[in-house]
C-alpha positions as CSV (number, residue, x, y, z in Angstrom):
1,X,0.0,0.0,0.0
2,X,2.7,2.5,0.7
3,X,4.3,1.3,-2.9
4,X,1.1,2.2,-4.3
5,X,0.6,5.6,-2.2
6,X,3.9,6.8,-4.0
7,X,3.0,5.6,-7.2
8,X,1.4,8.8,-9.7
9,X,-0.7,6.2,-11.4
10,X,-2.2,4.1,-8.6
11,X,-4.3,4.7,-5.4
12,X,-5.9,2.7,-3.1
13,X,-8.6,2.5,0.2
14,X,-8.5,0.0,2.5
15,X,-11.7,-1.9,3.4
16,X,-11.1,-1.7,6.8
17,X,-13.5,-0.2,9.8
18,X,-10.9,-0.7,12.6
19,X,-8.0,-3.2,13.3
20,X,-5.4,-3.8,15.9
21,X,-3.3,-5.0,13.1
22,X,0.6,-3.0,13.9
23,X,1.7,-2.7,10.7
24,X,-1.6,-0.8,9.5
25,X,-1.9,1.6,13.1
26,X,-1.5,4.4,10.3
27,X,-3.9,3.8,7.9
28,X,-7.1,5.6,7.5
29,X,-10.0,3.6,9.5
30,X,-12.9,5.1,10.0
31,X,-13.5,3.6,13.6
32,X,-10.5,3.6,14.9
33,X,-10.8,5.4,18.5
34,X,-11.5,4.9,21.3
35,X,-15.1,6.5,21.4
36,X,-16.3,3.4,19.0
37,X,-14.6,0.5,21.3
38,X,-18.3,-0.7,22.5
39,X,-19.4,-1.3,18.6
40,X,-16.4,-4.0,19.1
41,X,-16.6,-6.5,21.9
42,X,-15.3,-9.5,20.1
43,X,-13.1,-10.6,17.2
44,X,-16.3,-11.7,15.7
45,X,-17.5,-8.4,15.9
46,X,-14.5,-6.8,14.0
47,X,-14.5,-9.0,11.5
48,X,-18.4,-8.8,11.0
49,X,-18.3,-5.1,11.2
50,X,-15.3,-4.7,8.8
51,X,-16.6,-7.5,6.5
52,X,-20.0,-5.0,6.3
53,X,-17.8,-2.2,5.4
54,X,-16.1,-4.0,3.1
55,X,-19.4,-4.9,1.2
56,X,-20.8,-1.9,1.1
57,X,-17.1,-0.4,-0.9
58,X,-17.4,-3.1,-3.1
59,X,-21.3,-2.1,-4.1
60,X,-20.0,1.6,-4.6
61,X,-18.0,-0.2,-7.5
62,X,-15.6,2.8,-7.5
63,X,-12.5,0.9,-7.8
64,X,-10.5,-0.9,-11.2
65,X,-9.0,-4.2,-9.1
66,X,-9.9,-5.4,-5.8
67,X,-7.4,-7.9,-3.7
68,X,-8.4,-9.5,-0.8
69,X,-6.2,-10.2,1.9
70,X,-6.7,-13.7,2.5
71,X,-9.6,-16.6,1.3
72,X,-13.1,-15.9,2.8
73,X,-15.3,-15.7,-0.3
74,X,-18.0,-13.0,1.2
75,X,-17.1,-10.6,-1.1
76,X,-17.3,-12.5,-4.5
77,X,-21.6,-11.7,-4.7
78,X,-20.6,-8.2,-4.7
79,X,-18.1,-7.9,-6.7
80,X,-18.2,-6.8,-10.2
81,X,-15.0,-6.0,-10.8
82,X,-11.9,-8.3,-11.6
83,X,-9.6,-9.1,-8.6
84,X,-6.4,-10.8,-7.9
85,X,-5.6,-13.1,-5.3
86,X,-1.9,-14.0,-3.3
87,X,-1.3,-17.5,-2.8
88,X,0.9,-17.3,0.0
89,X,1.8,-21.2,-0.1
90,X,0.0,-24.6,-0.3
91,X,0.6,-25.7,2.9
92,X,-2.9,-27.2,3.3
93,X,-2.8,-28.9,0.2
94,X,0.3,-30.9,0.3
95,X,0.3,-31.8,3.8
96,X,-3.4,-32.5,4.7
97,X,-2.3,-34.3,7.6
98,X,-1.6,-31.2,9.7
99,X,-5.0,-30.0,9.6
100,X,-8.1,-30.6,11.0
101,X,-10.2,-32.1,8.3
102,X,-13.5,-29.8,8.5
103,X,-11.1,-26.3,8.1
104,X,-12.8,-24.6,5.2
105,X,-9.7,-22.8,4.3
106,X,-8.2,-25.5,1.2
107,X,-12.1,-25.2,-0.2
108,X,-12.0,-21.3,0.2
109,X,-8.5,-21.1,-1.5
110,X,-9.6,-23.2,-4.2
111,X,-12.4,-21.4,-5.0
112,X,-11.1,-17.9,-5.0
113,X,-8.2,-19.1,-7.4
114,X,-10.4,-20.5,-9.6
115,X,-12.5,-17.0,-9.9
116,X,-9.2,-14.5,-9.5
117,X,-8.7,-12.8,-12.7
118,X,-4.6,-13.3,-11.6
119,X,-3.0,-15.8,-8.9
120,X,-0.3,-14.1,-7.3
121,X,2.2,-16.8,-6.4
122,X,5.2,-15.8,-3.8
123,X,7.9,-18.4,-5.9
124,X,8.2,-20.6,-8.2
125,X,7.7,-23.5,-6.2
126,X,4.2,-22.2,-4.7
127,X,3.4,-21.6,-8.3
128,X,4.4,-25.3,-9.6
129,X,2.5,-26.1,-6.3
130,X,-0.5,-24.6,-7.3
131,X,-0.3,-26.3,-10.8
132,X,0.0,-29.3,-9.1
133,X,-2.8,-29.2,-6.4
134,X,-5.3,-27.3,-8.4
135,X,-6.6,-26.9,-12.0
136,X,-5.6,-23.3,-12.4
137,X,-3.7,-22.3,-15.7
138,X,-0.4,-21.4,-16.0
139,X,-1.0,-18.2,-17.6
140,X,-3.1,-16.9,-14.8
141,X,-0.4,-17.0,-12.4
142,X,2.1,-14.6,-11.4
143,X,5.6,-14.8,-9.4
144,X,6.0,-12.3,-7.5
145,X,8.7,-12.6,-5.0
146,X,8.7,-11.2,-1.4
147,X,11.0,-7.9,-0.7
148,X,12.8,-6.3,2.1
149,X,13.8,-2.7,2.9
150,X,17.1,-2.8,2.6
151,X,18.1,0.0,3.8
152,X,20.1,-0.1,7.1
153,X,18.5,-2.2,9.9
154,X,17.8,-0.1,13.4
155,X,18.5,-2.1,16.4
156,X,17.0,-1.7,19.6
157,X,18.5,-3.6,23.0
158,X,16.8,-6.9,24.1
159,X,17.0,-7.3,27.8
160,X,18.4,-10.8,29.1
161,X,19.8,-11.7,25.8
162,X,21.9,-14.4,26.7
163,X,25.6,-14.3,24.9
164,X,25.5,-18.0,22.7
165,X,22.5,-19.2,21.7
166,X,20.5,-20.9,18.5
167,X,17.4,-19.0,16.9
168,X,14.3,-20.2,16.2
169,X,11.6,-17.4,15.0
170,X,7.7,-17.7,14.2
171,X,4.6,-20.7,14.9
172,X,5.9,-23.7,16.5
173,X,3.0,-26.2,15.6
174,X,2.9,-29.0,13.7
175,X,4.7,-28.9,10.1
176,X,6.7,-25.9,11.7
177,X,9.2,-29.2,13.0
178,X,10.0,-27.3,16.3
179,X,10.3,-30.4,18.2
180,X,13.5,-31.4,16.1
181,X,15.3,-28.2,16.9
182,X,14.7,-29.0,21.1
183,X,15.5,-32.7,20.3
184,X,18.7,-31.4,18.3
185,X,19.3,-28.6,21.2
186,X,19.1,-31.7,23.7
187,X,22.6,-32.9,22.4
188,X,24.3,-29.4,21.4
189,X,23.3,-28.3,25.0
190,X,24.7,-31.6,27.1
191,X,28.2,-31.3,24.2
192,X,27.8,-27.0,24.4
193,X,26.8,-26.0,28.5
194,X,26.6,-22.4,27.8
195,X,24.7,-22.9,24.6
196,X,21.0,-21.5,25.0
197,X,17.9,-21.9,22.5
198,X,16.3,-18.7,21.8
199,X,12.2,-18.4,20.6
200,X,11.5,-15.5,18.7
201,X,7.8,-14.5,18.6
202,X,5.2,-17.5,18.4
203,X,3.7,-16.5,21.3
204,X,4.1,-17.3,24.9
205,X,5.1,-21.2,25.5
206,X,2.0,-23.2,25.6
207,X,1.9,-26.3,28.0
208,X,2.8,-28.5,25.6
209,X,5.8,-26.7,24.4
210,X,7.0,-26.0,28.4
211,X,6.1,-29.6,29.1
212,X,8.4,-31.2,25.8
213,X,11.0,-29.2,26.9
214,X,10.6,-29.9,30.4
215,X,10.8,-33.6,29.6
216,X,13.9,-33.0,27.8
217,X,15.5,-30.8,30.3
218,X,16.3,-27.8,28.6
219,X,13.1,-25.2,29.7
220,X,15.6,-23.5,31.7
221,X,17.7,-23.2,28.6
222,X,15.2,-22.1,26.4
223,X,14.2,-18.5,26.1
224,X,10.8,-17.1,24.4
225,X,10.7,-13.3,23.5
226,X,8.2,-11.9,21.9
227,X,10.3,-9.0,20.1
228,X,9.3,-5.7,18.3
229,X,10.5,-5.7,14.7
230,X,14.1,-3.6,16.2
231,X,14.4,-6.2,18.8
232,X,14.1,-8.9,16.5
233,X,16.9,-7.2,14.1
234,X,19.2,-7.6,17.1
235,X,18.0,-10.9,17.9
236,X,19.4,-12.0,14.8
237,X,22.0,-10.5,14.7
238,X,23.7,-11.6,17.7
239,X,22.5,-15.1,17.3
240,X,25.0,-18.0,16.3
241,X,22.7,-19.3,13.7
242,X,19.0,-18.9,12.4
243,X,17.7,-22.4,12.2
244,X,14.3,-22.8,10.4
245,X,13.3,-26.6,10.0
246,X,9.9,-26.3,8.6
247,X,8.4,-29.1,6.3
248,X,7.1,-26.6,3.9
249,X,6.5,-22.4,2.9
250,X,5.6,-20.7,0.5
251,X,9.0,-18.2,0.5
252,X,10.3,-17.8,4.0
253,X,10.7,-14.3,4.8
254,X,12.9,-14.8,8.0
255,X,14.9,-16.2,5.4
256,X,15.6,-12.5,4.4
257,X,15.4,-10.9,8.0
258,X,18.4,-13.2,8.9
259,X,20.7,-12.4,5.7
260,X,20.2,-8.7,6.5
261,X,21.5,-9.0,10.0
262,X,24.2,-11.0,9.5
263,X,23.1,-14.5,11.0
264,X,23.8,-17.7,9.2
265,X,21.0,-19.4,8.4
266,X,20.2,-23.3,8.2
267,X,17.1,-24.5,6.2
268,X,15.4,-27.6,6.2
269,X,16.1,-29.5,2.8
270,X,12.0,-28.5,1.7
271,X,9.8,-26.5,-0.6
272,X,11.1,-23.4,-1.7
273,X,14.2,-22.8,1.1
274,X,16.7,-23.5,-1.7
275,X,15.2,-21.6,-4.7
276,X,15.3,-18.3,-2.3
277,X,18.1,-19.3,-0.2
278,X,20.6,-20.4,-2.9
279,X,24.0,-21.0,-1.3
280,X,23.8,-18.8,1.3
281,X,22.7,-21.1,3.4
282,X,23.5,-24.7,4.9
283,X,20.7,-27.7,4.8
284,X,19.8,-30.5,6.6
285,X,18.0,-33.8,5.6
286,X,14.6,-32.2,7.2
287,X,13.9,-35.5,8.7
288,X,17.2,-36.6,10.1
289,X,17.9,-35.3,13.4
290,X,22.0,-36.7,13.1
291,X,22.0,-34.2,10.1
292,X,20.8,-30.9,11.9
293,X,22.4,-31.4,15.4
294,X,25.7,-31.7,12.5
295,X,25.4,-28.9,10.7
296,X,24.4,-26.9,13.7
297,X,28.1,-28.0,15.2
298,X,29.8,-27.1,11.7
299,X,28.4,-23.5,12.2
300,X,29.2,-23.0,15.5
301,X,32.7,-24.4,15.2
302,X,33.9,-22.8,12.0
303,X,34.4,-19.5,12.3
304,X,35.2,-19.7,8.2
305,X,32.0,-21.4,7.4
306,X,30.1,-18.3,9.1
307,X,31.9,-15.6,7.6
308,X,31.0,-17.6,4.3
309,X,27.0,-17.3,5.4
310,X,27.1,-14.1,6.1
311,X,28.7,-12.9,2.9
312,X,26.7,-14.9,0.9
313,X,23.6,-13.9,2.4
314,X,24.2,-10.5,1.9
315,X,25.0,-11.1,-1.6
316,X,21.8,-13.1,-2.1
317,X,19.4,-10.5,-0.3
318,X,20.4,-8.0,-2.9
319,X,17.8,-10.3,-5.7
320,X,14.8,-9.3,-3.1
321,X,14.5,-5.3,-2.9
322,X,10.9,-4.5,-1.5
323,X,11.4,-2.5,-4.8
324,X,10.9,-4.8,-6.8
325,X,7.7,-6.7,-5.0
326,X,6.0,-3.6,-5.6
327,X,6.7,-3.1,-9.0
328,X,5.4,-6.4,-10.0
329,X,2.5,-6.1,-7.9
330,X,2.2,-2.3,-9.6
331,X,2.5,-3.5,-13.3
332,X,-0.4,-6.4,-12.5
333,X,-2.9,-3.8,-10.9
334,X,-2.6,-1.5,-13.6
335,X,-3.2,-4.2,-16.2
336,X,-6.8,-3.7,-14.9
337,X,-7.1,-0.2,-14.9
């Protein structure tokens, strides 16, 4: 939106009432303060409320493209203009057995690709993805990589950082593979005593991630922080490695976060981590502990080896300016207008 703000072509409104969203506290919403708090005593509310709103700019039809921000189909009996829709992954669709079998979300995504007048697809192998697990053409879809700011990072202090520890950032459910890197901190930590396992965001430890660790004996090793976007530059950067063991994305932003501040990274062996990552990175056989709790010693005792991540990954951030997303995205809105 800010791409589009600056853009002399291009303008935009945002379909929203109110939101507690951060990274849109800026925006224009016409309910947002304080005064209107009562109209909004639930999340149901919100999303009722902005879901109205929402309707009632689409019947004003005063708009060349709409793009909906994720796969509820409300809109599509008021729509009558074309719209575009960003496949952020197909996560549901090639591991069904992570997910609860009555979540509407696969049908909703399929349905919403099938009527999009464009698919955006995040990389290549989200797009091959969705030529695989759906019936939508080729020609409708288009790549249209992730970006970062690249312009210096701005670092704010993180209380109780410890001085050595491994980085894991984001969800730690199911496909995530979080329980490999505890079972693989297990052995660094009994070989590596001062070693500590740092959780970035993902929320607050549940029961069943304090209990696993518990079991394991390293919840008083293990560190969860929920960061702002400054503390998490630092976080990375002062990290011995990133480690991001998921079974499958779409792109992997963090991917990105941790070239920029100078972490090495090391990616599961899945999805798209090597067509972004290149050789900036190290892999593991995603399903082989041996192999992670190896290349997590390979970092951590070659000094070389991380100088050679670092470089690299600064070299390979330079293919993703935020630039670049916008154009793309530009180019496809104004092939509407």
């Amino acid at each position: 939106m800010r791409g589009v703000d600056k853009s002399n072509e291009l303008d935009y409104k945002l379909g929203v009432l109110k939101s507690k969203n951060y990274y849109i506290r800026n925006e224009k919403q016409p309910l947002n303060h304080g005064i209107f708090n009562a109209l909004f005593k639930s999340t149901a509310d919100l999303i009722k409320r902005n879901n109205s709103y929402c309707k009632y700019l689409l019947k004003k039809n005063d708009f060349s493209v709409f793009h909906p921000t994720y796969y509820n189909p409300y809109f599509l009996k008021y729509l009558k203009r074309p719209f575009v829709v960003t496949i952020h992954d197909m996560t549901y669709e090639a591991l069904p057995q992570f997910f609860l079998s009555d979540d509407p979300i696969p049908y909703y995504k399929r349905i919403l690709m099938e009527k999009a007048d464009k698919v955006i697809a995040i990389s290549e192998t989200t797009k091959q993805d969705i030529l695989k697990y759906s019936k939508i053409k080729e020609d409708k879809i288009e790549v249209v990589y992730h970006g970062m700011d690249l312009s210096p990072a701005v670092y704010e202090d993180v209380p109780n950082l410890p001085d050595e520890y491994i980085l894991f950032v984001g969800a730690r459910w199911s496909y995530k593979n979080f329980h490999m890197v505890a079972d693989a901190f297990k052995i660094l930590s009994s070989k590596y005593p001062d070693l500590k396992l740092v959780l970035a965001g993902g929320g607050s430890l549940t029961f069943g991630d304090s209990e696993y660790l518990m079991r394991n004996n390293i919840v008083d090793k293990t560190i969860q922080i929920s960061a702002t976007d400054e503390q998490l530059n630092t976080i990375y950067k002062k990290a011995k490695c990133f480690i991001y063991p998921s079974l499958y994305e779409g792109f992997g932003l963090p991917i990105l976060e941790a070239f920029k501040n100078n972490c090495p990274v090391l990616l599961s062996n899945c999805s798209c981590f090597e067509e972004i990552a290149g050789q900036a990175a190290r892999y593991f056989e995603h399903h082989s502990l041996d192999s992670l709790v190896a290349e997590v010693e390979k970092i951590l005792l070659g000094e070389e080896v991380k100088l050679d991540l670092i470089a690299e990954g600064n070299q390979r951030l330079q293919l993703y300016p935020i630039e670049n997303c916008i154009r793309k995205t530009n180019q496809l809105y104004q092939a509407f207008s």
